[in-house]
C-alpha positions in Angstrom: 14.4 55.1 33.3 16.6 58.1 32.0 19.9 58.6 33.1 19.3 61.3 35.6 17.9 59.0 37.8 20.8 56.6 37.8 22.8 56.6 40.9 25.0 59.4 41.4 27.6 57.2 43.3 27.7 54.0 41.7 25.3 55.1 38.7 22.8 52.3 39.5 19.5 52.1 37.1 17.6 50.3 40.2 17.1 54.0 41.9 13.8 55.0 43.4 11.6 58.0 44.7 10.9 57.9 48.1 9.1 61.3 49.2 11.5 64.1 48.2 14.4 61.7 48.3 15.8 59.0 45.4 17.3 56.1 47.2 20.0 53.4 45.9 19.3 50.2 47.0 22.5 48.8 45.9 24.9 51.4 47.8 22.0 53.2 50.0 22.8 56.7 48.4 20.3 58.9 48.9 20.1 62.3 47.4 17.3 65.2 46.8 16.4 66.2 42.7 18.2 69.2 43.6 21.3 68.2 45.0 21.5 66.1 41.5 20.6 69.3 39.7 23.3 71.2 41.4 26.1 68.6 40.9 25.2 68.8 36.7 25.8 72.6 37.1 29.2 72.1 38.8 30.5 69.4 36.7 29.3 72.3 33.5 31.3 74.6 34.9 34.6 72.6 34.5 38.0 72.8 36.3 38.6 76.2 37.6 42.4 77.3 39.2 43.1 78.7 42.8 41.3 82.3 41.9 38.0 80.6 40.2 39.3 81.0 36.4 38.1 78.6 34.2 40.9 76.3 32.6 40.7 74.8 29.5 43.4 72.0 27.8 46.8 73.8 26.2 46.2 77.0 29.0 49.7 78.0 30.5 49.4 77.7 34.6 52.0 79.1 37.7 52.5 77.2 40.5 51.2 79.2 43.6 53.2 77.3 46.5 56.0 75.5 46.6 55.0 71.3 46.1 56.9 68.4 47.0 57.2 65.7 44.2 55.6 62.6 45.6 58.9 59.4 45.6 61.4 61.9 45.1 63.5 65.0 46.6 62.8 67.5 43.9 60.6 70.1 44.4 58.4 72.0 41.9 58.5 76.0 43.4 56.1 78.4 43.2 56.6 80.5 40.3 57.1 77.9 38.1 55.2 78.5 34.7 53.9 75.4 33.0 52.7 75.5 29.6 50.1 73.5 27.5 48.3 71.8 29.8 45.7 68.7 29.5 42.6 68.2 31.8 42.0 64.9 32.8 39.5 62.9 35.4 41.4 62.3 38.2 40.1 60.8 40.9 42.3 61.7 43.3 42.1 65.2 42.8 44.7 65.4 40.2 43.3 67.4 37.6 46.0 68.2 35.3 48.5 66.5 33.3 51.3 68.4 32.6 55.0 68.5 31.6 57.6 70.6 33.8 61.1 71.7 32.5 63.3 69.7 35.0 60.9 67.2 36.3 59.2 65.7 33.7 55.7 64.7 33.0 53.6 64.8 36.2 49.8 66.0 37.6 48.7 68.8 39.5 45.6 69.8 41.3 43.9 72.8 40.3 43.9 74.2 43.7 48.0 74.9 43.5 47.9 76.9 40.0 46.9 79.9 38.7 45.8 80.7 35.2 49.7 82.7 33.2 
């Protein structure tokens, strides 16, 4: 069995064709060829900022809003440039490892920045 078939939720091998749908038997996923087909496409296309622009690692980004620093009182403001970034898998959302001048090392979602 080729990988496309595995699982797309918890990349089981045991996957099977029912009608138009595969089925997981381990989790119960199901999911159509082309939904799977349409997920490879999105996950090609990469992380993309707040207006849809591709971003690759060492970019420079703005902050579009103002965000609160999660366990502390500082807050990174909109505006803020932040230069040579890294994209990472986050599961959380948090797409980008970065440093900021006065806050230190810390990760963004894509969502909040804008391509510099």
């Amino acid at each position: 069995m080729d990988a496309s078939t595995n699982c797309p939720k918890c990349n089981s091998e045991h996957a099977y064709q029912d009608g138009a749908l595969w089925v997981c038997p381990e989790c119960a996923h199901e999911w159509s060829a082309e939904a799977a087909t349409a997920a490879e496409t999105s996950q090609e296309a990469g992380v993309r900022d707040a207006h849809g622009n591709p971003l690759t690692d060492g970019d420079s980004v703005i902050v579009i809003k103002d965000l609160k620093v999660k366990g502390s009182s500082s807050v990174v403001k909109g505006g803020t440039k932040v230069r040579n970034i890294r994209l990472t898998e986050g599961s959380d959302g948090h797409n980008i490892a970065c440093k900021i001048d006065g806050i230190g090392a810390m990760n963004l979602k894509s969502e909040f920045v804008k391509k510099a």
